[in-house]
N, CA, C and O atoms as a GROMACS GRO file, in nm:
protein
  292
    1UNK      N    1  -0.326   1.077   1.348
    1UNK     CA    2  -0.358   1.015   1.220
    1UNK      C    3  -0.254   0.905   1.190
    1UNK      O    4  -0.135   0.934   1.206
    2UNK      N    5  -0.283   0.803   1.156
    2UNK     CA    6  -0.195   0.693   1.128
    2UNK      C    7  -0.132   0.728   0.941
    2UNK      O    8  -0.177   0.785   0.842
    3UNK      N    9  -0.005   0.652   0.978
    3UNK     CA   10   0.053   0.685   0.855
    3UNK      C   11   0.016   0.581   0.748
    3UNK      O   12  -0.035   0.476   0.788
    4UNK      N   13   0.033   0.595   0.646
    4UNK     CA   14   0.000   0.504   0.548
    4UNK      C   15   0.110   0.460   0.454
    4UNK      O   16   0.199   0.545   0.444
    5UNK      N   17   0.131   0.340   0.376
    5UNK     CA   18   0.223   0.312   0.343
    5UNK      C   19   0.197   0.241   0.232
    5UNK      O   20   0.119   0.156   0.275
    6UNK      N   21   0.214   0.218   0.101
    6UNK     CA   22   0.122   0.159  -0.048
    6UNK      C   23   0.279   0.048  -0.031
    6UNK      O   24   0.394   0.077   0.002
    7UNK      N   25   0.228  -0.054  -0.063
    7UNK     CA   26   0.332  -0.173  -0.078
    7UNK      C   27   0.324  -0.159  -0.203
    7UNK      O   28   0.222  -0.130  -0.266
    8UNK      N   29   0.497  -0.191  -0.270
    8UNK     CA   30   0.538  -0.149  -0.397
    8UNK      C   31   0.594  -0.297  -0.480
    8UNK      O   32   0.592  -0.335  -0.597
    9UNK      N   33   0.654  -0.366  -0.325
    9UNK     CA   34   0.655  -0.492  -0.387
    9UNK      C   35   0.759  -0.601  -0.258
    9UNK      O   36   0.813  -0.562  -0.154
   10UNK      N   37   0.754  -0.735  -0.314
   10UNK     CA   38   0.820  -0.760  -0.154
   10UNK      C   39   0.968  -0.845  -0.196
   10UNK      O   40   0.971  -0.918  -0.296
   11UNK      N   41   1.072  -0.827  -0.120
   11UNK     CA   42   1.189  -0.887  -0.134
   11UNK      C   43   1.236  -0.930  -0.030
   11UNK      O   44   1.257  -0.866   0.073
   12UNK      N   45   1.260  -1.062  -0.053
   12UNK     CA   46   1.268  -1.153   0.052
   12UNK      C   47   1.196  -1.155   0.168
   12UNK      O   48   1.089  -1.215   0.155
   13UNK      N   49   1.225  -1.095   0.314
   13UNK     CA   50   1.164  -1.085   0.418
   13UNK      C   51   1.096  -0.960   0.470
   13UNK      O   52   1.053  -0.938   0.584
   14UNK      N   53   1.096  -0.854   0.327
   14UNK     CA   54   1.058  -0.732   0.366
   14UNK      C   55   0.968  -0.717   0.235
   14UNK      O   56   0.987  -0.763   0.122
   15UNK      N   57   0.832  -0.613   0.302
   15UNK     CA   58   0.730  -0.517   0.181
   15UNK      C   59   0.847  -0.389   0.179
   15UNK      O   60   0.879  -0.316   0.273
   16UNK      N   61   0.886  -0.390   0.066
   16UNK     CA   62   0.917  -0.230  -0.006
   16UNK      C   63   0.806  -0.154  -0.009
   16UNK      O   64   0.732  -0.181  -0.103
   17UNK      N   65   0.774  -0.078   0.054
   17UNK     CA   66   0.679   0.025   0.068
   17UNK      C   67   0.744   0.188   0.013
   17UNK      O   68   0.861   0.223  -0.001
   18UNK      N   69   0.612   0.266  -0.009
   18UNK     CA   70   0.628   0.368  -0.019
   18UNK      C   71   0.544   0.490   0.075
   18UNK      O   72   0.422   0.496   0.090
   19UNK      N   73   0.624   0.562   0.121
   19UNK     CA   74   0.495   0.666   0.236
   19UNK      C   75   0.432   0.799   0.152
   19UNK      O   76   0.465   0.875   0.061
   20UNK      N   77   0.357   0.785   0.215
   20UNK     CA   78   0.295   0.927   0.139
   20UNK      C   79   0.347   1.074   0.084
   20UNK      O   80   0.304   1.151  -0.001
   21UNK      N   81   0.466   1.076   0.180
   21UNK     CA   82   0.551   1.150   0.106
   21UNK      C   83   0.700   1.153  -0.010
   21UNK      O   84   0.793   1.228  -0.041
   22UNK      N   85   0.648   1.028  -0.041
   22UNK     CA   86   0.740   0.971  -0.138
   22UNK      C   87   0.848   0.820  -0.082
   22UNK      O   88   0.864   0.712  -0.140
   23UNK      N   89   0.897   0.860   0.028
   23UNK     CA   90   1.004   0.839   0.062
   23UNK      C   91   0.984   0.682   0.083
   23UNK      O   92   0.878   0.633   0.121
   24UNK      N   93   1.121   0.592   0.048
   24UNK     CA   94   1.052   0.428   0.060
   24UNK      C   95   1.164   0.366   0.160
   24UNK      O   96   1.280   0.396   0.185
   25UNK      N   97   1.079   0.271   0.205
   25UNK     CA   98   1.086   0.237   0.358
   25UNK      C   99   1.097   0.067   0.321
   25UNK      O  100   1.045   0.031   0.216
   26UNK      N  101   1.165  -0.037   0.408
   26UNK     CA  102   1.144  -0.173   0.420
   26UNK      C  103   1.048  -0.175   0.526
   26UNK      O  104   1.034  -0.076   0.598
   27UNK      N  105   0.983  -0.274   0.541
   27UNK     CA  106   0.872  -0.337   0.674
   27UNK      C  107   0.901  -0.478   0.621
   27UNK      O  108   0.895  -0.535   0.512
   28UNK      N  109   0.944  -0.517   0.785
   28UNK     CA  110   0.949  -0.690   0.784
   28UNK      C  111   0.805  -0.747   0.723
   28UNK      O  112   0.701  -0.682   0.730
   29UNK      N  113   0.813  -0.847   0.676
   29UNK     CA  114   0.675  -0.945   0.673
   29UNK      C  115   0.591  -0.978   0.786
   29UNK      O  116   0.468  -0.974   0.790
   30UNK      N  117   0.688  -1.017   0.895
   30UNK     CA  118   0.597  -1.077   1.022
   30UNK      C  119   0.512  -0.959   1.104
   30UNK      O  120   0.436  -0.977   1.199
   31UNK      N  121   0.545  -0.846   1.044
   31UNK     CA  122   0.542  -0.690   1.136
   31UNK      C  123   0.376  -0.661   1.039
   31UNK      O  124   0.293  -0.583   1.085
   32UNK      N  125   0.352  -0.740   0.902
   32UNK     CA  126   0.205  -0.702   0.882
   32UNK      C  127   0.131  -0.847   0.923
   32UNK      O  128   0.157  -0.967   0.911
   33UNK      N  129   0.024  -0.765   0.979
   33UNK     CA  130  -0.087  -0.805   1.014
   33UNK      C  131  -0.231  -0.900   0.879
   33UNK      O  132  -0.302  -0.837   0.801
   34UNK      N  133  -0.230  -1.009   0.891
   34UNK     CA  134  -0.295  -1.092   0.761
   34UNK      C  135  -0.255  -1.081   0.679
   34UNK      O  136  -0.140  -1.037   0.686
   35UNK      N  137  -0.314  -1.111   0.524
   35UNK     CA  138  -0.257  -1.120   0.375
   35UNK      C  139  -0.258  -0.948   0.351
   35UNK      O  140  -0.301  -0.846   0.405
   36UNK      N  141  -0.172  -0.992   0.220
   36UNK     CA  142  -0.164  -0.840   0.162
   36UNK      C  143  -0.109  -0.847   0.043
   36UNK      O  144  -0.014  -0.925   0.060
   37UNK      N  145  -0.110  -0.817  -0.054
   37UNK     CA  146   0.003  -0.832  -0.200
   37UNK      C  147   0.015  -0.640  -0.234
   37UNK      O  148  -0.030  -0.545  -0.169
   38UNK      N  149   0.090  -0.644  -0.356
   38UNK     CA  150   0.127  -0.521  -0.424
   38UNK      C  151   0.020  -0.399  -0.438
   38UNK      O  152  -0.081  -0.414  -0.507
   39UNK      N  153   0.043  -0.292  -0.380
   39UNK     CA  154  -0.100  -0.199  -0.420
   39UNK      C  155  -0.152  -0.205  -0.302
   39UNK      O  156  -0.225  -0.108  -0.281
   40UNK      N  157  -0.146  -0.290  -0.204
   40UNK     CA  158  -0.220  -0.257  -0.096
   40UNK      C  159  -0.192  -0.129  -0.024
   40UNK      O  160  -0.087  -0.068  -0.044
   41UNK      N  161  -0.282  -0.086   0.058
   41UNK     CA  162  -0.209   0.009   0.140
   41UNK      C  163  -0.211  -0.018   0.314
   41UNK      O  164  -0.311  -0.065   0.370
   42UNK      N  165  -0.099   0.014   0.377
   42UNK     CA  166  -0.082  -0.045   0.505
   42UNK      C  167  -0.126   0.083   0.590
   42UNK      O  168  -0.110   0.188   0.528
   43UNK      N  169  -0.159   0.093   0.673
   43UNK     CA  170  -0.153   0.164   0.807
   43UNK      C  171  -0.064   0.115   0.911
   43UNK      O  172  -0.064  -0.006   0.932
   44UNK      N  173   0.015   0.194   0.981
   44UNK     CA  174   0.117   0.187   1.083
   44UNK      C  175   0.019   0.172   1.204
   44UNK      O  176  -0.075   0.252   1.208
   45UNK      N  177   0.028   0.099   1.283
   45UNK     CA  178  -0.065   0.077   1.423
   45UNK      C  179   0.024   0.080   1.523
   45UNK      O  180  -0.006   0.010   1.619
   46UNK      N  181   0.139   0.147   1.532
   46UNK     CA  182   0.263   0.117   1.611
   46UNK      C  183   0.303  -0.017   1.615
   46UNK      O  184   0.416  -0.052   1.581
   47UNK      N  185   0.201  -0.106   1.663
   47UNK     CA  186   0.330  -0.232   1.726
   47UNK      C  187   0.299  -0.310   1.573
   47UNK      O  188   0.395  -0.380   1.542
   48UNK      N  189   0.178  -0.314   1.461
   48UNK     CA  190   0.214  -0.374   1.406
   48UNK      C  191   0.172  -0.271   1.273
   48UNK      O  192   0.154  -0.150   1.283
   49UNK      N  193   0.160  -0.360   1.136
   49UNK     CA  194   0.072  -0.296   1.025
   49UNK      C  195   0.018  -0.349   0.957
   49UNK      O  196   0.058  -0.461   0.926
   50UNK      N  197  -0.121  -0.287   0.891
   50UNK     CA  198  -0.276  -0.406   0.830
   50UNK      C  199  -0.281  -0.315   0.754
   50UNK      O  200  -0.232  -0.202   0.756
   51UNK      N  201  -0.353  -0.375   0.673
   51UNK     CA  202  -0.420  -0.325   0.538
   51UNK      C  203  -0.572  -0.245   0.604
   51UNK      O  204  -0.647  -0.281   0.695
   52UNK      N  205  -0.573  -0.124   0.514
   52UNK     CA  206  -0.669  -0.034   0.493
   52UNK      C  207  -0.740  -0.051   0.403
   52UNK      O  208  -0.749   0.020   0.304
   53UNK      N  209  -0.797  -0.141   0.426
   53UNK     CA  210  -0.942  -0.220   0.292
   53UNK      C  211  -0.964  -0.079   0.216
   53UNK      O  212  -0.878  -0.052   0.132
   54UNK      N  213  -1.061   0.005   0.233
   54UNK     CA  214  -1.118   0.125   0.212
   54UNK      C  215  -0.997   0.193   0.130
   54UNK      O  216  -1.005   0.187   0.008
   55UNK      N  217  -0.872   0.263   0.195
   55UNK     CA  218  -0.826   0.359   0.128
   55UNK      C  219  -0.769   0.223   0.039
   55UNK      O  220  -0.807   0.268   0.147
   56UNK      N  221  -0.723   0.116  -0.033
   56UNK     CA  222  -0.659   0.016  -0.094
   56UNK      C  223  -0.769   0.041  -0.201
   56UNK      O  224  -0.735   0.114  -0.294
   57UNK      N  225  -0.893  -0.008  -0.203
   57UNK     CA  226  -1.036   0.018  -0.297
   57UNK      C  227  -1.018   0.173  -0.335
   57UNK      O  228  -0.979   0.201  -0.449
   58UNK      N  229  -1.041   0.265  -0.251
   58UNK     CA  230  -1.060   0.387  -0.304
   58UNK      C  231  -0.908   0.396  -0.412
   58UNK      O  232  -0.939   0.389  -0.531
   59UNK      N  233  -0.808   0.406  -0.396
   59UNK     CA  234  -0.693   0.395  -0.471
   59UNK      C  235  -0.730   0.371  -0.567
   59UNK      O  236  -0.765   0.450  -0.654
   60UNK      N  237  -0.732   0.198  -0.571
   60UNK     CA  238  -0.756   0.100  -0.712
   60UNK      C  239  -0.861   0.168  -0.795
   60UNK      O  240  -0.842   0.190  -0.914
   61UNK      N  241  -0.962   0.198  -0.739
   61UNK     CA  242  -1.086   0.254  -0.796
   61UNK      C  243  -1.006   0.360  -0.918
   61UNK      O  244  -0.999   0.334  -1.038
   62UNK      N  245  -0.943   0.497  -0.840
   62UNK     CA  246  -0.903   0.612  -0.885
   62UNK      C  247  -0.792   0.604  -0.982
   62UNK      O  248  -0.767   0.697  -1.060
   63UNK      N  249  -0.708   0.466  -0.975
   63UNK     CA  250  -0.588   0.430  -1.063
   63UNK      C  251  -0.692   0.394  -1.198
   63UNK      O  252  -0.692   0.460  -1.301
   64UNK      N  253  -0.769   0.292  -1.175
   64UNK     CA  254  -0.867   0.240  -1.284
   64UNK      C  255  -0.940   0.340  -1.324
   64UNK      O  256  -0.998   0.297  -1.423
   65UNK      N  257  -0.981   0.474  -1.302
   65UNK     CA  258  -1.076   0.576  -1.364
   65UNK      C  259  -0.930   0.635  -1.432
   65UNK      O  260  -0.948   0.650  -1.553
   66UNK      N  261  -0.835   0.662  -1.403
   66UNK     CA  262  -0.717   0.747  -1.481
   66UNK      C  263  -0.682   0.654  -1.606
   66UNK      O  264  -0.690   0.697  -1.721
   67UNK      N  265  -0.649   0.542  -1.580
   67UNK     CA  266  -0.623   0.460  -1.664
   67UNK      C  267  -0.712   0.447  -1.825
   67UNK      O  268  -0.668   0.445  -1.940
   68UNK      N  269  -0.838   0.441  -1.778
   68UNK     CA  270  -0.940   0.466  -1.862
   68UNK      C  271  -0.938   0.549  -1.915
   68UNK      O  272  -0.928   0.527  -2.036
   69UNK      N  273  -0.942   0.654  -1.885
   69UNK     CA  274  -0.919   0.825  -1.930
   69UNK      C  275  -0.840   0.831  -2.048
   69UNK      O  276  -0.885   0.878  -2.152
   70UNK      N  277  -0.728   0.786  -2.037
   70UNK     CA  278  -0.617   0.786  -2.078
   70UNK      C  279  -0.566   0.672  -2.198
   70UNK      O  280  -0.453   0.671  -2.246
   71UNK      N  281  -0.659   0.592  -2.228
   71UNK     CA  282  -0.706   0.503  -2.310
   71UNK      C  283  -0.837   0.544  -2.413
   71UNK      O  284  -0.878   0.504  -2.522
   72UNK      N  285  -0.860   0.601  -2.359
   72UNK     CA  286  -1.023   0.662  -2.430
   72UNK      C  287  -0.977   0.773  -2.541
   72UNK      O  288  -0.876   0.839  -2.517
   73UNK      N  289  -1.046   0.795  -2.657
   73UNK     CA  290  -1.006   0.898  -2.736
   73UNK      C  291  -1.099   1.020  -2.706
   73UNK      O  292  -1.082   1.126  -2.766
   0.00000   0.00000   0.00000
């Protein structure tokens, strides 16, 4: 299973990421694979790392249904 990694935000030449088990990690820039901004989520492919369209949507989706929730009386 490939690991996953939610980009938290980027400084200078590195995504600040976070892994699924909390713990936060640098990843160079040149080391992901196409565009990507904040919230995305990466998959580790060994030699490099891309965005996981699917679990990135499913996320956003589930952040935006809590959010709502939680706004609603």
């Amino acid at each position: 299973m490939d690991e996953k990694y939610i980009i938290d935000r980027v400084e200078g030449n590195y995504a600040i990421v976070e892994k699924e088990n909390g713990d936060m990690h640098k990843i160079s820039l040149s080391s992901i694979k196409g565009g990507f901004k904040e919230g995305d989520i990466l998959i580790n492919k060994n030699e490099y790392f891309e965005v996981d369209e699917n679990f990135t949507l499913t996320r956003k989706k589930q952040i935006d249904e809590s959010m709502k929730d939680m706004w609603e009386e």
